[in-house]
C-alpha positions as CSV (number, residue, x, y, z in Angstrom):
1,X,1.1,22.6,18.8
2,X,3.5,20.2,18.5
3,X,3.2,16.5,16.3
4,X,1.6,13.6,18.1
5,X,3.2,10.7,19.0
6,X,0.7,7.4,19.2
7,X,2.2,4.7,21.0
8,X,2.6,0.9,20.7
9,X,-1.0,-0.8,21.3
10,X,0.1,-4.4,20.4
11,X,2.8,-6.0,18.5
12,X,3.1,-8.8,16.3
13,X,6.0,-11.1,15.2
14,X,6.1,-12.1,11.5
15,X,9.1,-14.3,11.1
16,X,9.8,-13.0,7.8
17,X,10.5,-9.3,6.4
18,X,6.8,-7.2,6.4
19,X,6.4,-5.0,3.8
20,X,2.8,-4.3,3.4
21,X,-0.9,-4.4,5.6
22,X,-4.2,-4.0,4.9
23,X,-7.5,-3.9,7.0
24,X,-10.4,-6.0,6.6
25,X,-12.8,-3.1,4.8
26,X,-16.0,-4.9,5.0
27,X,-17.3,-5.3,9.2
28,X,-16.5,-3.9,12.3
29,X,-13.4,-6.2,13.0
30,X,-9.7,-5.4,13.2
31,X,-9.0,-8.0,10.9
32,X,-6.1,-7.1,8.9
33,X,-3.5,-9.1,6.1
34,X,0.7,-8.4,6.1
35,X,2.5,-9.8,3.5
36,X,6.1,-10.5,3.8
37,X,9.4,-10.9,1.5
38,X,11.9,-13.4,2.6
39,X,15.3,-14.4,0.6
40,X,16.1,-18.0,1.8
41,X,19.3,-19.0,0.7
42,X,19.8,-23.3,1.3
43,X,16.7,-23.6,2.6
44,X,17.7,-21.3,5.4
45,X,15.1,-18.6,6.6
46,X,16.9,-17.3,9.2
47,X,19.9,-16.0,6.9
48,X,21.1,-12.3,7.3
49,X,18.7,-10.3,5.0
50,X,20.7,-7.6,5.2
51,X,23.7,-9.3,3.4
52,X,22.3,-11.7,1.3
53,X,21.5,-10.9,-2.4
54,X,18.7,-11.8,-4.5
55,X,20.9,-13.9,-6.9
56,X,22.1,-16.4,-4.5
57,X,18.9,-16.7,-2.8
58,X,15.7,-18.0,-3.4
59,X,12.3,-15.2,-2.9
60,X,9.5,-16.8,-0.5
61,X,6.8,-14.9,1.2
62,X,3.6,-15.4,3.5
63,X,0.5,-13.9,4.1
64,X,-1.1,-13.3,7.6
65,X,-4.5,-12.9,8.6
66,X,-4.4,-11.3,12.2
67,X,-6.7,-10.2,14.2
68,X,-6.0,-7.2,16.6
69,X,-8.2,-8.1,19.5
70,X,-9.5,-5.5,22.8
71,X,-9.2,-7.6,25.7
72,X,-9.5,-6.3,29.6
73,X,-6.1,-5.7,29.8
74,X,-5.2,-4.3,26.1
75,X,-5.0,-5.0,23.0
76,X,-3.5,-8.8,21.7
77,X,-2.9,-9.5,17.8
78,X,-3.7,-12.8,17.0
79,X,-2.6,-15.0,14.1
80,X,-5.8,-16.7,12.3
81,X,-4.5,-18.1,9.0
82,X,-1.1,-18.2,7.2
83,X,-0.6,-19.2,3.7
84,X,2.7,-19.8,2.0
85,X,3.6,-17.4,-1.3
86,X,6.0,-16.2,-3.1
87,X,7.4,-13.4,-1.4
88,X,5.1,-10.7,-1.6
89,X,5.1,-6.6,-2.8
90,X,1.9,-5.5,-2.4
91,X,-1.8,-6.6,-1.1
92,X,-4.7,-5.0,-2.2
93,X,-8.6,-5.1,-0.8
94,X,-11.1,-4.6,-3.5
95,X,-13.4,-1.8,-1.3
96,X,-16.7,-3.0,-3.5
97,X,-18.1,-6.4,-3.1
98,X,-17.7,-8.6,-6.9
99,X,-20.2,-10.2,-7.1
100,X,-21.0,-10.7,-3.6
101,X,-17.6,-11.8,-2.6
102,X,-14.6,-9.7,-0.9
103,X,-11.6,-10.0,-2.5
104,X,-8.2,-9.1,-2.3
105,X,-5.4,-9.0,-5.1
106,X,-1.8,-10.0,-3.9
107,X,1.0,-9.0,-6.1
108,X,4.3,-11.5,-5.6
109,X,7.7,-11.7,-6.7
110,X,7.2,-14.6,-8.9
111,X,5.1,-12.5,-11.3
112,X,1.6,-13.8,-9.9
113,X,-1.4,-11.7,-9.0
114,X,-3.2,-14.0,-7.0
115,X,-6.6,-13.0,-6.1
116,X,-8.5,-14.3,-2.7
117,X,-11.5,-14.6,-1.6
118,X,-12.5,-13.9,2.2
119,X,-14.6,-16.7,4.1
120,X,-16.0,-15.0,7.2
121,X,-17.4,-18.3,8.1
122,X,-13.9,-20.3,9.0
123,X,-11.2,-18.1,10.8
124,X,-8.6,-21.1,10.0
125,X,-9.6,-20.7,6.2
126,X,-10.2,-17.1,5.9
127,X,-9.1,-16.5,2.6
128,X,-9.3,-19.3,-0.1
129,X,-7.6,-19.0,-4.0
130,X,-9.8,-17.6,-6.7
131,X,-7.2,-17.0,-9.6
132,X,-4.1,-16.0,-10.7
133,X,-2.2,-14.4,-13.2
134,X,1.5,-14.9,-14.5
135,X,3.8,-12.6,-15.9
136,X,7.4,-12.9,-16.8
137,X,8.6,-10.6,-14.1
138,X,7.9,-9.1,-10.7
139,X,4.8,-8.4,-10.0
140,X,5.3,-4.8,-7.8
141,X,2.0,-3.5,-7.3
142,X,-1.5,-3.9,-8.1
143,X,-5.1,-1.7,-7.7
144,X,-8.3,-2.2,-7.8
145,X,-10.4,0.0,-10.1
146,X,-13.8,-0.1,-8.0
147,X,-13.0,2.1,-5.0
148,X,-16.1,4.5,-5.9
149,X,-17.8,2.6,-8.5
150,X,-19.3,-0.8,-8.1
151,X,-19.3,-3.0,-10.8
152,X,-19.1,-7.0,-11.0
153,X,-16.6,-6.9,-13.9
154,X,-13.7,-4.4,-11.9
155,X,-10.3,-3.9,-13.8
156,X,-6.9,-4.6,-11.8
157,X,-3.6,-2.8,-12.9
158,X,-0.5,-4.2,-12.0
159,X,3.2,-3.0,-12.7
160,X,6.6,-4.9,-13.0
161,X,10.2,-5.0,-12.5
162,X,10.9,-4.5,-16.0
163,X,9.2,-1.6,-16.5
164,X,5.7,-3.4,-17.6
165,X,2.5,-1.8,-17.0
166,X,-0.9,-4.8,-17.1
167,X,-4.5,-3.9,-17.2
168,X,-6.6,-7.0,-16.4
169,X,-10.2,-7.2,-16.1
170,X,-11.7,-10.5,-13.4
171,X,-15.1,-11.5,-14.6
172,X,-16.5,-15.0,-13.4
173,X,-13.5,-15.6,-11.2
174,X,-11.0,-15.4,-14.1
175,X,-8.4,-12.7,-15.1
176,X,-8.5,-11.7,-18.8
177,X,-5.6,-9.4,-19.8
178,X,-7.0,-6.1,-21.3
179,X,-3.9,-4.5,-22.4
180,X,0.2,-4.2,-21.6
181,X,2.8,-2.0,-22.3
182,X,6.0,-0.7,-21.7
183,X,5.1,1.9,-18.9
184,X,8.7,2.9,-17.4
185,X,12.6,2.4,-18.4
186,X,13.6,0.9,-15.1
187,X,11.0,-0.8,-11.8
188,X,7.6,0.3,-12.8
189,X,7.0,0.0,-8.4
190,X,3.6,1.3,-8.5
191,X,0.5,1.5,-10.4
192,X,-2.6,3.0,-9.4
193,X,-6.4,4.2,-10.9
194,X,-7.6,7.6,-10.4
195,X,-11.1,6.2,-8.6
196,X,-13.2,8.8,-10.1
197,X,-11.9,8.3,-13.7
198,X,-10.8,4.7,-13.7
199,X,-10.1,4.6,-17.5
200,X,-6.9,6.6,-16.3
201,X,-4.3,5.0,-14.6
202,X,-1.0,6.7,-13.2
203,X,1.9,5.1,-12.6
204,X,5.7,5.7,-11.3
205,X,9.1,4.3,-11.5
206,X,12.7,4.0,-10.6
207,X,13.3,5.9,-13.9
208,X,11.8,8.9,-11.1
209,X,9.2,9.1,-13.8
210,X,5.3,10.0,-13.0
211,X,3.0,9.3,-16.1
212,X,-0.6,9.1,-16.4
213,X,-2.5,7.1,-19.0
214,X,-6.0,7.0,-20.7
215,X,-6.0,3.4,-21.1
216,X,-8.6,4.1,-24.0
217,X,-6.4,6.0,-26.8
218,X,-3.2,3.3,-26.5
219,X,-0.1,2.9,-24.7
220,X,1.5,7.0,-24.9
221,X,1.4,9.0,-21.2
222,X,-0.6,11.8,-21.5
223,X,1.8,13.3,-19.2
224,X,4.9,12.0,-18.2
225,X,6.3,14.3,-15.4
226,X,10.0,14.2,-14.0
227,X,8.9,16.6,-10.8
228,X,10.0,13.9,-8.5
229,X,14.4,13.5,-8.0
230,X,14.2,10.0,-7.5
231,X,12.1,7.0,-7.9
232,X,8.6,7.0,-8.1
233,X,7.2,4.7,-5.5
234,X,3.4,5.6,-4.2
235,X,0.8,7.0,-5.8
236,X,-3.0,7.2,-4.5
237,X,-6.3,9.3,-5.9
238,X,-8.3,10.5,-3.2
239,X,-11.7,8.8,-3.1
240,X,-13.1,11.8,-1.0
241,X,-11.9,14.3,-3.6
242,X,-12.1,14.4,-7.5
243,X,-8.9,15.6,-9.0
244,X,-6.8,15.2,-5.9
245,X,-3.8,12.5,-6.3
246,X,-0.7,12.2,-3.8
247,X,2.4,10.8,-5.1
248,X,5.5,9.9,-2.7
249,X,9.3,8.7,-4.0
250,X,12.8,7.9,-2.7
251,X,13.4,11.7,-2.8
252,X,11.5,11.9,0.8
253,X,8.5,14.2,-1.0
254,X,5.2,13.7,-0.7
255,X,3.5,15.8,-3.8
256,X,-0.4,16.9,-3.8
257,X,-1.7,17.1,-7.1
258,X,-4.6,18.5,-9.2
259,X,-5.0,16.2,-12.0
260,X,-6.4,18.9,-14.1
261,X,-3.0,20.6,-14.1
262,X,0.0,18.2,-13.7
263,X,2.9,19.6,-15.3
264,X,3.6,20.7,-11.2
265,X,2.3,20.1,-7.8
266,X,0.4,22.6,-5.4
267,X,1.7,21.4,-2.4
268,X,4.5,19.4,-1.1
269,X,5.9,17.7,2.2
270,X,9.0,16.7,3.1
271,X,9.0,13.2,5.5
272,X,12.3,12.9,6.0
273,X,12.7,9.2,4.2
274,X,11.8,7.5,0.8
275,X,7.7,7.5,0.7
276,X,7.0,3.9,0.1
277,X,3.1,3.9,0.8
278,X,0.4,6.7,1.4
279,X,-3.3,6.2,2.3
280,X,-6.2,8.5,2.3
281,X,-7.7,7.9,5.6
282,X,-11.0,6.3,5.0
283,X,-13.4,9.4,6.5
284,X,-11.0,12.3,6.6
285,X,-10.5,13.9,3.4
286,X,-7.5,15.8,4.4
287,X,-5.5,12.9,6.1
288,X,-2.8,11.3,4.7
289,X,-1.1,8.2,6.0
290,X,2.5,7.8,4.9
291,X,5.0,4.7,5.2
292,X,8.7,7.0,5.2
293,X,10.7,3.9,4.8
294,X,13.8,5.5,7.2
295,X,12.0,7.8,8.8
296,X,9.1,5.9,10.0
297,X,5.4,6.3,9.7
298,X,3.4,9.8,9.4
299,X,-0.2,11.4,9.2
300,X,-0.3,14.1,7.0
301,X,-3.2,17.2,7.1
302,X,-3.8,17.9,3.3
303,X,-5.5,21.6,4.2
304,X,-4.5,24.8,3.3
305,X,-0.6,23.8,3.9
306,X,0.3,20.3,4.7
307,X,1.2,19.7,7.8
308,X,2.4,17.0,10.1
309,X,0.2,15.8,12.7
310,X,1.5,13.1,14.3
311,X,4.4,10.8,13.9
312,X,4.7,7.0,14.4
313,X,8.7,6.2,15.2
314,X,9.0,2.8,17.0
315,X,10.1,0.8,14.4
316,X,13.7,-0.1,14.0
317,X,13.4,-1.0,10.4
318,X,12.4,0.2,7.0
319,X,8.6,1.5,6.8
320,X,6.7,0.3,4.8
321,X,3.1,-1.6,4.9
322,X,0.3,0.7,6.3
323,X,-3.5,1.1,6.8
324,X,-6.4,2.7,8.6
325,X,-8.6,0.1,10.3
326,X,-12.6,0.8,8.8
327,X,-14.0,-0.1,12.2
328,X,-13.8,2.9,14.5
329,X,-14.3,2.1,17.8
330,X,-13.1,5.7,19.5
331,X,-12.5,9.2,18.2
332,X,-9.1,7.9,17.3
333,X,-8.5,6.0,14.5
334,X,-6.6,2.1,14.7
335,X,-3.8,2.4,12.3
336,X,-1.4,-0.9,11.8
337,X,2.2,-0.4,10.4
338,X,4.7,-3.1,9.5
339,X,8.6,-2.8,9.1
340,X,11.2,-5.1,7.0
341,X,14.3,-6.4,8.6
342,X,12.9,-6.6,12.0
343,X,9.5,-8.1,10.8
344,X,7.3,-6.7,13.1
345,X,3.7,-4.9,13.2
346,X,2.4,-2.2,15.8
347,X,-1.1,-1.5,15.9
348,X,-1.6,2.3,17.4
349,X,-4.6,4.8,17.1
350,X,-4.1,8.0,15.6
351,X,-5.3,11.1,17.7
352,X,-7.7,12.9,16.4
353,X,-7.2,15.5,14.1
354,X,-6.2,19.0,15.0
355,X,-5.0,22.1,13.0
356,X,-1.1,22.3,13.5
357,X,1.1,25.4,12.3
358,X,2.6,25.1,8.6
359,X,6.0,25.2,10.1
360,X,5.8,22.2,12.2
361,X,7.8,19.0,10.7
362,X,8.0,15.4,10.9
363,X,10.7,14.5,13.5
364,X,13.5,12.4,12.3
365,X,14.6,8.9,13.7
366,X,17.6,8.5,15.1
C-alpha cells in the first residue's frame, strides 16, 4: 500500500514568514491561529528573507485568527483578527479551560510569553491580552502543563535562545516565575511537560542534547541523552499513552520513547528533513503529525513499526507550524500546515488510517 497524498483544500496568504498553527480546541469550528516571523530591515517588510540577517534587521511578527470555512463550492480560509507581535516561535492552546477561560500562550522573539484569552462573542476581537512575561532572551517555545489534568492554577514552561529553561505558574491572570535554570549550552528550541507527570519537564537543544527534569529535586537532568546527531528541536508526550514521548531534531529522526527507560529509543523514523514540530493526533493514539522542515509535512503510524502513512508535499518552503483540527466533520481528519519563506497555509484532511508495510517511506521533495 503505498503513502497517501492529501491534497490542497484551501490556502491562505500570510504576508509574513509562518512558522507555527494551532486549532481552536474548544467547539466544532475550524478556527485556527498561525504565527509568523518577519525581519524588517528600514521599515521594509518586503525585504529578501532569505538574505537578510538578524543583526541588520529588526524581528516583527503577527498573529492570525482564520477560519477555514465549507462553502458549496469548497473550502475558503478567512482572516477574522490580526494582532501585531513580536515575531513569533511558538503558539500554544491550553487544552483545559482556567478558570473558565480558553487561553493560549504565545512565545516571541522579544523574550515575551504573552498569554490570550479567546472571546467567542466578537470575531474582530477574538483573542484579547491577559499577561505577559519578559525574559532577557528569545522566548522559543512554551507548553501548557494541563493537557490531562485540569486545574485553575496550570504551570507554563518556556525555553530560550541562551540556553534558559522557565517554569511559570498563571494564577489570577498573572504569571509568577516558579523556577529557571540553565537547561542547554546552545538554543534551548523546545520545552515540553510529560502530560501524565507534569512535575517532569523534557527539553532539547541545539547542543543535540535531550534532558528530562523533575522540577521538584532542583535544576540537574535526570537524564541527559545525546541519541539525537543534531539539534534537538520537538518534543511531545502522548496524552493517549503514559510513558510514550516522541522527540524529532535537525538529524531528520523522529525517536519513540518509553520514559521508563531512556538511555535509547524503541523505535525510530527517518522523514527525510529536520523535525521541527510533531503532534499526537487528538483521537488516534498511534498517529503522529510531523512538520519535516525540507521535506514537508508527514503522518506517522506509531504501531508495531512506524510507518508512513501519508505525506503532505505542496509547500515550497520550510515546514514548520502544524495541527489536527478537534472538529471532525468526516472520517478524515482537517489538518492545517504553514511554511516560512513563501508564507503560506494549506488546510488538507488526512485519509483515514490504514496499516502500511514497515518498508514503506516518506517520499522526498524535490
Amino acid at each position: 500500500m503505498s503513502v497517501k497524498t492529501p491534497q490542497s483544500l484551501a490556502t491562505f496568504d500570510t504576508e509574513y514568514c509562518a512558522d507555527s498553527l494551532e486549532f481552536y480546541p474548544f467547539d466544532d469550528t475550524q478556527r485556527f491561529l498561525v504565527g509568523t516571523y518577519q525581519l524588517l530591515k528600514d521599515g521594509n517588510a518586503q525585504a529578501n528573507q532569505e538574505e537578510l540577517t538578524s543583526s541588520d534587521a529588526t524581528r516583527v511578527g503577527r498573529i492570525y485568527v482564520c477560519d477555514a470555512v465549507d462553502t458549496d463550492s469548497g473550502m475558503r480560509i478567512i482572516e477574522r483578527q490580526r494582532i501585531e507581535t513580536s515575531a513569533i516561535f511558538d503558539i500554544k492552546w491550553s487544552y483545559n479551560a482556567v478558570e473558565g477561560k480558553h487561553l493560549a500562550g504565545v512565545a516571541c522573539a522579544d523574550g515575551s510569553l504573552a498569554i490570550y484569552s479567546a472571546n467567542n462573542q466578537s470575531d474582530a476581537e477574538f483573542l484579547n491580552p491577559v499577561c505577559t512575561n519578559i525574559a532577557s532572551s528569545m522566548c522559543c517555545s512554551l507548553d501548557w502543563s494541563n493537557r490531562r489534568l485540569t486545574t485553575n492554577a496550570p504551570r507554563v514552561v518556556t525555553s530560550y535562545s541562551d540556553g534558559q529553561l522557565q517554569l511559570l505558574e498563571l494564577t489570577e491572570s498573572s504569571l509568577t516565575e516558579v523556577c529557571q535554570w540553565q537547561g542547554h549550552d546552545l538554543e534551548a528550541w523546545i520545552a515540553a511537560f510529560d502530560y501524565w507527570t507534569p512535575d517532569v519537564v523534557y527539553s532539547g537543544g541545539d547542543d543535540a542534547r535531550l534532558k528530562g527534569w523533575d522540577t521538584r529535586i532542583g535544576p540537574h537532568p535526570v537524564f541527559n541523552s545525546r541519541r539525537h546527531q543534531a539539534g534537538v528541536c520537538s518534543i511531545q508526550s502522548n496524552f493517549h499513552r503514559e510513558h510514550m514521548l516522541a522527540t524529532g531534531s535537525y538529524d531528520e529522526h523522529v525517536f519513540v520513547w518509553d520514559t521508563r527507560n531512556m538511555r535509547m529509543p524503541v523505535q525510530e523514523f527517518n522523514v527525510g528533513g529536520g523535525v521541527w514540530r510533531l503532534k499526537w493526533h487528538p483521537s488516534e493514539p498511534t498517529q503522529l503529525l510531523v512538520g519535516a522542515m525540507y521535506n514537508g509535512f508527514h503522518v506517522l503510524d506509531v504501531s508495531e513499526k512506524v510507518t508512513c502513512s501519508a505525506s503532505f508535499m505542496d509547500h515550497t518552503s520550510i515546514a514548520y507550524g502544524a495541527d489536527w483540527c478537534q472538529a471532525q466533520r468526516s472520517e478524515d481528519m482537517l489538518v492545517g500546515t504553514c511554511s516560512f519563506y513563501d508564507h503560506v497555509v494549506h488546510v488538507w484532511r488526512n485519509p483515514k488510517a490504514h496499516v502500511v508495510p514497515a518498508h514503506v517511506t516518506c517520499p522526498v521533495s524535490q
